[in-house]
N, C-alpha and C positions, 0 to 999 in steps of 0.2 A: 504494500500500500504506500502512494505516497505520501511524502510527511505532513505536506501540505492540507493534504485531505483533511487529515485526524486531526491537527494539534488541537481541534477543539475539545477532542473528547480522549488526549491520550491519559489525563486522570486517570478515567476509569479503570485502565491496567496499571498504571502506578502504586495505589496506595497501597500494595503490599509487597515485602519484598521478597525477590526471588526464592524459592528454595536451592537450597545449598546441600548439595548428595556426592555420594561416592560413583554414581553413575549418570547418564544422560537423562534428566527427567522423561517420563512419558507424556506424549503430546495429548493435547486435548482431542477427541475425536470427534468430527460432525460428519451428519452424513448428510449428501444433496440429494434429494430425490425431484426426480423433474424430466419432460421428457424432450426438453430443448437441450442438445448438446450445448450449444452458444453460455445457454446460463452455467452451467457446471464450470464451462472454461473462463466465463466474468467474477463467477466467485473464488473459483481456485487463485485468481489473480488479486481478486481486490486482499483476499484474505491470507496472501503469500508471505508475509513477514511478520503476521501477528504473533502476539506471545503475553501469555497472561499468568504470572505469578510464574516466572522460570520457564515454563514450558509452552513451545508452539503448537502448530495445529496441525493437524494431520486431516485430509478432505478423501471421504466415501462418497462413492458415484451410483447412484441407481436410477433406471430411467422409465421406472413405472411404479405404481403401486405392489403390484407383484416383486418384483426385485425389491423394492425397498422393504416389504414386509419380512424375506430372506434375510438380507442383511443383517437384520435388527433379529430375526430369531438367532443369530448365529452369532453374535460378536455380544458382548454385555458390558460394556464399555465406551458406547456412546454416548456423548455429553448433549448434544445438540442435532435435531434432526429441524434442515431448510426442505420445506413439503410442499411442492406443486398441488392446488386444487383441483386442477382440470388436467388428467393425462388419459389413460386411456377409456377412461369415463369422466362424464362430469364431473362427480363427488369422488373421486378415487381415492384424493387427498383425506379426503375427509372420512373417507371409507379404512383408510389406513389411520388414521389418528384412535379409530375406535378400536381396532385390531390390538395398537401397540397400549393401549391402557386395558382392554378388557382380554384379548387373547393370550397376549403376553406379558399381562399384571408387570407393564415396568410403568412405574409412574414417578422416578427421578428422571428421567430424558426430558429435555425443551425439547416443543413443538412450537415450531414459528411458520406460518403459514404464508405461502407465497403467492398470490394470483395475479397473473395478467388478463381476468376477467373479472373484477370487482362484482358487476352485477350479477354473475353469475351465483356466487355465494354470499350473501350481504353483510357486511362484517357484524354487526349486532348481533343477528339471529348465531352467527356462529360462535364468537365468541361466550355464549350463554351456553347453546349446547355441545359445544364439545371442549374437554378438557386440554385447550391449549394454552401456552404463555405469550402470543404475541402473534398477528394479522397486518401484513403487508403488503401492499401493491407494488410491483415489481418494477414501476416507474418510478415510485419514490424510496425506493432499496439504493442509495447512491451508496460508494465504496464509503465515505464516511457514517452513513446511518445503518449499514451494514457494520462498522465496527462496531457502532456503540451497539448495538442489537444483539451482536456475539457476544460482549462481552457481558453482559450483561443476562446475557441467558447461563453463559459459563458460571459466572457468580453465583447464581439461583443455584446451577445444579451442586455446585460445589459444596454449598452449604447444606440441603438436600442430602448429599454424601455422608457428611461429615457425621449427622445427626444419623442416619442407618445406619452407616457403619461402626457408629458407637456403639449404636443400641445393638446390631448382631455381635459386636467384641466384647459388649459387656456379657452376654446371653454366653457365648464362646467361652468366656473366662470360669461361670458358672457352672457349666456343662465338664468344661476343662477340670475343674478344683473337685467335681465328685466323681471324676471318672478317677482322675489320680490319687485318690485318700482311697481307691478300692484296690491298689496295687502295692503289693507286698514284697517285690524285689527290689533292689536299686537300683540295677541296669532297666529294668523296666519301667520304672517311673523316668529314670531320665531320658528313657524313650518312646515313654509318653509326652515329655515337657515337649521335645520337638515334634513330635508331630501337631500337636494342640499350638505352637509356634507357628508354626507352618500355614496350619487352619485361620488361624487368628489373625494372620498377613496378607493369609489368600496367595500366595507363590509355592505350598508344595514344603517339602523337606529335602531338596535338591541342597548337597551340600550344608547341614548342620551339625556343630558338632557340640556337645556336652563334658567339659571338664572338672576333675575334683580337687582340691586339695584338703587334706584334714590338719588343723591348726590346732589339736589338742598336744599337750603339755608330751612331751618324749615321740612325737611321731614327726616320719619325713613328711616334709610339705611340699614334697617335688609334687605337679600337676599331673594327672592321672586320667586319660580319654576315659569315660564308662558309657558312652553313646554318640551315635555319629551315622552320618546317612549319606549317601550316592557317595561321589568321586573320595568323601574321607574316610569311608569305613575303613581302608585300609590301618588306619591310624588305631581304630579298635583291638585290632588284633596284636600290637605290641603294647599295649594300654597306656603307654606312657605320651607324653608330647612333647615330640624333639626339638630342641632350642632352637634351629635356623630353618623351622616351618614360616611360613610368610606369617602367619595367623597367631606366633606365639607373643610378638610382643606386645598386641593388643589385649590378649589375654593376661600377660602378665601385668599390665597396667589395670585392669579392671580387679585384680586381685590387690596390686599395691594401692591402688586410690580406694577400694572398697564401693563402685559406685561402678552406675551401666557408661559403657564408652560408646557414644558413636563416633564411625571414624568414615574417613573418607570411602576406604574399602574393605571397612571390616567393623557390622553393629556386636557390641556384646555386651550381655546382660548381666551383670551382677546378682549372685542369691547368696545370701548368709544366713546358713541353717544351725540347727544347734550345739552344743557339744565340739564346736570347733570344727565345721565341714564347712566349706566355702566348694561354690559351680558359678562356673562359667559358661553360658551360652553364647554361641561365633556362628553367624551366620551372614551372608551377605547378600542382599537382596535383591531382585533385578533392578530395584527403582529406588530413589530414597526413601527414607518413612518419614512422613509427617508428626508434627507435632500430636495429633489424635492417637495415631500408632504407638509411636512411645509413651506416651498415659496410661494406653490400654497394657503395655508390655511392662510396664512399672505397678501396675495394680497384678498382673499377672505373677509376676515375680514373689510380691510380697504372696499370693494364696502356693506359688512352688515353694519358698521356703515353709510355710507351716505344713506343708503336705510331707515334706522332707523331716522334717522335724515329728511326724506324725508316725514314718516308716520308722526315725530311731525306738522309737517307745515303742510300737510295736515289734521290732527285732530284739530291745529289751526284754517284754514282753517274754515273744518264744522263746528268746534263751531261757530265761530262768524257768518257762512251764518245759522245756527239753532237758534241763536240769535235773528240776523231781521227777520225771518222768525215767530219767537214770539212774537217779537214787531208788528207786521203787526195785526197779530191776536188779538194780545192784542187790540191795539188803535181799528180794527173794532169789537169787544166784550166789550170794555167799553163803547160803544154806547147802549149795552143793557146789564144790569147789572142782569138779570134775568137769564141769560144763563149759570152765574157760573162754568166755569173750562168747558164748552162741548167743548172747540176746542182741549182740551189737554186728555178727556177722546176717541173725535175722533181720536187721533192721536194713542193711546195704544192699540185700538180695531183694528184698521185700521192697523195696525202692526201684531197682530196678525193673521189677518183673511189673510192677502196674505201670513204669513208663514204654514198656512192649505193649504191655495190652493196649495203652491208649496211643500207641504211634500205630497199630494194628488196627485203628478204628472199635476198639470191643469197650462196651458200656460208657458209652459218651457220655451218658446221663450220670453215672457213678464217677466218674474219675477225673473230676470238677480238679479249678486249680489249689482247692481248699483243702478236698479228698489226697492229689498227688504231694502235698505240704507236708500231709500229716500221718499217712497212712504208713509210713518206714519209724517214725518216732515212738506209733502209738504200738507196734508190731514188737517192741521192744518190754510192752506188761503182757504176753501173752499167757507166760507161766506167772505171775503173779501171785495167784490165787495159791501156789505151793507153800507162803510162807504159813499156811493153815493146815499142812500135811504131816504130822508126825517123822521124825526123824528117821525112824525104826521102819518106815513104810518108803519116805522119799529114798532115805542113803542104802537099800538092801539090793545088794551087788547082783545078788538072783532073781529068778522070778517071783511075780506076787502071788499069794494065796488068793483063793475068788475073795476073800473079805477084805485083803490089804487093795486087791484090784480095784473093789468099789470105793475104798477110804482114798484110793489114789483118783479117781476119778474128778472124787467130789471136787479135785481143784477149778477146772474150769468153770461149774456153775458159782464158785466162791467168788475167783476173780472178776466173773460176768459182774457177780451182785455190786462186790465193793466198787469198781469201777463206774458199774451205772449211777448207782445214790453219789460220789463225788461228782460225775460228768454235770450231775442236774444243777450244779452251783455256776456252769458256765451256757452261757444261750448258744443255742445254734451248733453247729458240728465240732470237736473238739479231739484231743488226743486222746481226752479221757472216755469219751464216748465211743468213740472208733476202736482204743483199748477195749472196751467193754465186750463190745461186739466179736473182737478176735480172742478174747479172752474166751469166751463161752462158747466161740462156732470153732476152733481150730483143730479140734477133736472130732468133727461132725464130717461122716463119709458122702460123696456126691450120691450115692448110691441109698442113705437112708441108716444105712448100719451105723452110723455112728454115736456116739454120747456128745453132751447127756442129753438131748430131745431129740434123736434121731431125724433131723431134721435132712434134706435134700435138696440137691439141685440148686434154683435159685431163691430156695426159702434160707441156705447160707447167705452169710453177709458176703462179698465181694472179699472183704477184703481179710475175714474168716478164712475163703477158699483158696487166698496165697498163701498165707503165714501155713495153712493146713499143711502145703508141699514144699515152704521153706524149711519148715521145720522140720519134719521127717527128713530132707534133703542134706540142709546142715549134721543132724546128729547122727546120719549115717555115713557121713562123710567123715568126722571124727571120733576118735577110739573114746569108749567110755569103760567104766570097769568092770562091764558086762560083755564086754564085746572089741573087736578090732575093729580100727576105721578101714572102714570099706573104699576102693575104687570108685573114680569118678565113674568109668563106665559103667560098673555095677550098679551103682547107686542110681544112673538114670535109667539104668535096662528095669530095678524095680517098680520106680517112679512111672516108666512109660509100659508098663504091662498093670498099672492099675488106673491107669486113666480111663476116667469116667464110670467107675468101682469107688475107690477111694476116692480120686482127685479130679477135679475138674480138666477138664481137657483142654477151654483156651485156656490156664493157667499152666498147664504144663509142655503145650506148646511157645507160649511166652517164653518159659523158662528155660528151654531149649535156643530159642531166638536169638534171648540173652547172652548166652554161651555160647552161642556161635559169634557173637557179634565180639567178645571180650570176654575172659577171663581174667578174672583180677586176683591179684594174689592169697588175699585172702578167704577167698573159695577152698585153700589148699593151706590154711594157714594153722590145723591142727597138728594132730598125730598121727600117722599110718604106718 
């Protein structure tokens, strides 16, 4: 445009001043719709050098109602749409103004109506019925009332922006802070932070990366990657963050000033969680962020740090319930000192056989992230109920008598009992509960024969039906003073000629899986 034209209205893009980014601002988008070539090429012209708050303009061409209504379904980022009334019907225009508010419920886009037939649509009536911002005759559209009409409509929409896009970043933040208070790992939460970054920007998680350092009293504070997404994951897999990474001095500066850095070409977030852990969030965005943006990512920040601060106390938490839960075990295995570490070898088998089954697709429904938590810790009371068994009956090197057999029994429904009445002091599923459950079914045969309620099939608990064939698996594997430890082969040729008699079958299929997949040492860590 020439300068001459505007000086009267170049105000109108001055009072604000440019935004300032690590990258090239995105243009304003308008589209023309019109089916006069001539006009497309008169506004691409008048409108060639404008620029409103940093960013210019970028011009869409569509040369009917049909094509414009395209456009607009397909791009969601257009600020301004110039609308021929008359193109390949009279109302087209106007046929298209009702599409893009009622069809495609966008109702931030300017509509500025263009006609070179005034009486054709009277401006009154239309301005009343349809929801446009602005009705022009294309004789009095000069390259100066065309700028102030752009800009002007740009402003509306901007502001229009600003206030959706709070209100879906605040809704985003909300949605964000209870998804993450239900995530129980650290890598995981910090790989929720970016993706909910990502959502919250509207750019994706292309290149985000999540660093730790813990600043508690005797620990190294070297920076520590624990999530990262596209081109950085690499950087996850040595965990650490190398000093002559482009991205580490920005991070190091967000940790020594304690506060979020924007930088030319590199935003990152500052979070101060509790107990001395500081993260760092590095991402780089395609476009600057606005003022609105970092608001939204500073109120964000502060609900990641309490969420953070949320996982310590609950990782406090399980330690100390995986604590008694050892002790428990402990004090009923120091009653028989021959059994050497089998509640803690059931516990690692028992862990992995239900992550077989659930990489196997079996019991989706059962083998929750809650169920695969807990079900190796709680597999660890399964003899509990022993410490109620007589010395004279547990420590007898020989067989039982049928009356020492049924005194030895009783232990399962003991441990069921004591386990349940504690589980009921904790809501919802638990180590105590899940104990209870393997406590009382891990005796009970697939087949019906087993004690104490002869129960079958899938009237065992899940997770009853592994500890059932970890355990017989374990203590056939190690010598006891009744017997020599048996061969691995042995011990699964018995294992696999009672499936689906005694043992559930996908369990010992699992368990099989398992073993082919790895043997871990201590599988073999007894006596033979």
């Amino acid at each position: 445009m020439d300068q001459s034209d505007s000086n009267n209205d170049d105000w109108l893009a001055d009072d604000d001043e440019p935004i300032v980014g690590q990258h090239a601002a995105r243009p304003w988008r308008i589209l023309v719709v019109d089916d006069e070539p001539d006009i497309h090429a008169v506004t691409r012209l008048a409108l060639n050098n404008v620029t409103f708050k940093g960013r210019g303009v970028e011009i869409l061409s569509a040369y009917s109602g049909a094509q414009g209504y395209d456009v607009l379904a397909n791009e969601n980022d257009i600020a301004l749409v110039l609308l021929d009334v008359v193109m390949e019907s009279d109302d087209a225009g106007l046929r298209l103004t009702k599409r893009i508010r009622e069809d495609l419920g966008n109702n931030l886009i300017r509509i500025v109506l263009r006609t070179g037939q005034p009486g054709q649509a009277p401006e009154q009536k239309v301005i009343v019925d349809f929801d446009i911002n602005d009705y022009k005759a294309k004789t009095e559209l000069t390259a100066q009332k065309l700028f102030t009409t752009v800009i002007a409509s740009l402003r509306s929409y901007e502001g229009l922006q600003t206030i959706d896009a709070s209100r879906k970043g605040l809704a985003q933040i909300l949605e964000s802070a209870s998804n993450l208070y239900q995530i129980d790992s650290l890598k995981d939460l910090a790989s929720g932070v970016l993706t909910q970054i990502g959502a919250i920007l509207n750019f994706g998680t292309e290149g985000v990366l999540c660093v730790m350092r813990n600043k508690s009293p005797g620990v190294t504070d070297d920076p520590m990657v624990i999530a990262s997404t596209g081109a950085l994951s690499e950087l996850e897999v040595h965990n650490t963050m190398p000093a002559d990474h482009a991205w580490a001095p920005g991070i190091a500066q967000a940790f020594r000033e304690k506060r979020n850095v924007f930088g030319e070409k590199l935003d990152v977030l500052f979070i101060s969680a509790a107990h001395g852990h500081q993260f760092a969030v590095a991402f780089s965005p395609p476009w600057p962020l606005g003022d609105l943006e970092r608001s939204l990512l500073s109120v964000f920040c502060d609900r990641i740090a309490a969420a953070f601060d949320n996982l310590h106390m609950f990782g406090q938490l399980r330690n100390t319930q995986e604590a008694t839960v050892v002790a428990l075990a402990d004090l009923a295995e120091s009653r028989d000192p021959t059994t050497g570490g089998h509640v803690r070898r059931v516990s690692n088998l028992t862990d992995g056989i239900a992550a077989q089954l659930k990489a196997a697709g079996k019991y989706p429904e059962i083998t929750t992230p809650t169920f695969m938590s807990l079900v190796g810790i709680a597999s660890i009371l399964h003899d509990v109920g022993k410490v109620a068994t007589p010395d004279a009956v547990l420590l007898k090197p020989g067989r039982h008598t049928p009356d020492e057999r049924i005194m030895m029994e009783k232990h399962a429904a003991i441990g069921e009992t004591v386990l349940a009445r504690a589980s009921q002091m904790v809501d919802g599923v638990s180590s105590l509960s899940l104990g209870a459950q393997i406590a009382g079914g891990h005796h009970e045969h697939f087949d019906g024969n087993g004690y104490p309620r002869g129960l079958k099939a899938q009237e065992i608990p899940l997770a009853a039906r592994i500890v059932a064939v970890v355990d017989v698996f374990d203590a056939l594997l190690h010598s006891r003073p009744y017997k020599d430890a048996w061969l691995l082969d042995d011990v699964l040729s018995y294992l696999v000629e009672r499936k689906g008699k005694q043992f559930d079958p996908d369990v010992i299929d699992a368990l099989l899986a398992f073993l082919k997949l790895e043997k871990p040492d201590w599988l073999t860590a007894g006596d033979h």
